[in-house]
C-alpha positions as a Markdown table, in Angstrom:
| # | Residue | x | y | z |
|---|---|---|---|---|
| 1 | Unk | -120.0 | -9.6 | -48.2 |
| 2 | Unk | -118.9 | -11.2 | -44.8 |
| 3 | Unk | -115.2 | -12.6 | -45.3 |
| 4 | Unk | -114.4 | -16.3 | -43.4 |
| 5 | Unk | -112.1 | -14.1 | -40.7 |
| 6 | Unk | -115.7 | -12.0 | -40.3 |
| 7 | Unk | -117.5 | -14.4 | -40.0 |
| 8 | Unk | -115.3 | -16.2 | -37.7 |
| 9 | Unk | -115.3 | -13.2 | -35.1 |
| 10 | Unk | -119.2 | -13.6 | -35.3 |
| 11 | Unk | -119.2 | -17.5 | -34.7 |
| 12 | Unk | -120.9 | -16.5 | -31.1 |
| 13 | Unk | -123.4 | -14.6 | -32.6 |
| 14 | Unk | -124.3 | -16.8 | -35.5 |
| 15 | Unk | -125.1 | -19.8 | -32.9 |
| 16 | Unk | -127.3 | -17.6 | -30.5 |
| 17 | Unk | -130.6 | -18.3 | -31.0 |
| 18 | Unk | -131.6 | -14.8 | -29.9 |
| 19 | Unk | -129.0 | -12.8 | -32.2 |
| 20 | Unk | -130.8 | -10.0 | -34.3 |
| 21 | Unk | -132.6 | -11.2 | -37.7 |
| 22 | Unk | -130.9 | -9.2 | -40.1 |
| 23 | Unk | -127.2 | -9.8 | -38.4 |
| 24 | Unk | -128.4 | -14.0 | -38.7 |
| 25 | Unk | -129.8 | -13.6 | -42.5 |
| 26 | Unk | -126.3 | -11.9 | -43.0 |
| 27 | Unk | -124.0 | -14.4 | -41.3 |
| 28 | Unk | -125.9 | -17.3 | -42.8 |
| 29 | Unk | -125.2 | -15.8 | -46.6 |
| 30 | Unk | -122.0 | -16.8 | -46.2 |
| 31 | Unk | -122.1 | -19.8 | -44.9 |
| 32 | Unk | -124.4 | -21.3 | -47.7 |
| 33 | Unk | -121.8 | -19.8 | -50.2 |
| 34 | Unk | -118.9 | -21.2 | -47.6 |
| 35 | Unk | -118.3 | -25.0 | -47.2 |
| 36 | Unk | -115.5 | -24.3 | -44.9 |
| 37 | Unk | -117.2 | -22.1 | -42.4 |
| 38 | Unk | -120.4 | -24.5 | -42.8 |
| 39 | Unk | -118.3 | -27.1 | -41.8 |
| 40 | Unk | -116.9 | -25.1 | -38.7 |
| 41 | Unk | -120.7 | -24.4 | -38.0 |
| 42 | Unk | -121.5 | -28.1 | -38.4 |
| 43 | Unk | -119.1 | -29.2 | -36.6 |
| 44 | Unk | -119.3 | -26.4 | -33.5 |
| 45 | Unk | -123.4 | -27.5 | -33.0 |
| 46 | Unk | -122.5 | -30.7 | -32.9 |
| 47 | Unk | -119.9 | -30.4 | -30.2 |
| 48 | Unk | -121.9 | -28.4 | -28.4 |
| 49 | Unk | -125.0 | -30.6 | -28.0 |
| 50 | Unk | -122.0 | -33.2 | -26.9 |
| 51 | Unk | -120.9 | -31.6 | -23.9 |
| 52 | Unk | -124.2 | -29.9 | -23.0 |
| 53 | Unk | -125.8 | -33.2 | -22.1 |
| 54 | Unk | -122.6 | -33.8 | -20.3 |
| 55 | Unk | -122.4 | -33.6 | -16.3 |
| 56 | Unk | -119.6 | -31.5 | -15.1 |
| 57 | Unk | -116.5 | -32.8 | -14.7 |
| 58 | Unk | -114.1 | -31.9 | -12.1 |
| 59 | Unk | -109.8 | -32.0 | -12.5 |
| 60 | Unk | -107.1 | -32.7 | -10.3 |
| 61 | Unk | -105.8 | -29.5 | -8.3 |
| 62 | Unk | -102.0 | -29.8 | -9.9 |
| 63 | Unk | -103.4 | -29.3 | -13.1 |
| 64 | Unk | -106.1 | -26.6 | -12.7 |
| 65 | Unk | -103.3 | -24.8 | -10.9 |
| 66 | Unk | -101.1 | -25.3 | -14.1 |
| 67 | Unk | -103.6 | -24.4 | -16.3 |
| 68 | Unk | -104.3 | -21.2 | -14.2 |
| 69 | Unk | -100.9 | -19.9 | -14.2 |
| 70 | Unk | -100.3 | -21.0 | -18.1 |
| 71 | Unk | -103.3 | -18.7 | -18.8 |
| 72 | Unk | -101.8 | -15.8 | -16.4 |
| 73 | Unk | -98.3 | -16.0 | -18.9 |
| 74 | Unk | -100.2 | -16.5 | -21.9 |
| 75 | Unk | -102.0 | -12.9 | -20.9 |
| 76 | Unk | -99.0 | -11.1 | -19.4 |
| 77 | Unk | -97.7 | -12.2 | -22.5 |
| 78 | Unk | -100.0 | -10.4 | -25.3 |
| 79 | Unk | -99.8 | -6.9 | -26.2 |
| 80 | Unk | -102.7 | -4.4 | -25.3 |
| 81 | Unk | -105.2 | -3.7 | -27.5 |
């Protein structure tokens, strides 16, 4: 049985329309028997579909560069795996 935080880790996988047959089957168990993660899935197609039909959208130099170097901390800051 796939647990919420497995399930989770396979969100990618779940929503690819070319993942394997038996690893879909699998992950789709639980979310008929899950209302929370078929909510996250509900809610995570939908979002997608919003911003694929979206043209890109550019931001202001200042805060890519903040962005960038809150990413480069946020990294320096983890532990290795």
């Amino acid at each position: 049985m796939v647990t919420c935080k497995q399930f989770l880790q396979e969100l990618n996988d779940f929503l690819d329309p070319n993942v394997d047959a038996v690893m879909k089957a699998h992950l789709n168990r639980h979310v008929s028997e899950c209302p929370n993660c078929f909510v996250l899935v509900d809610t995570t197609r939908k979002t997608l579909q919003i911003y694929k039909g979206m043209e890109p959208q550019s931001i202001p130099e200042d805060v890519e560069s903040r962005l960038l170097k809150a990413l480069e901390r946020k990294m320096a800051a983890r532990p290795n795996d």
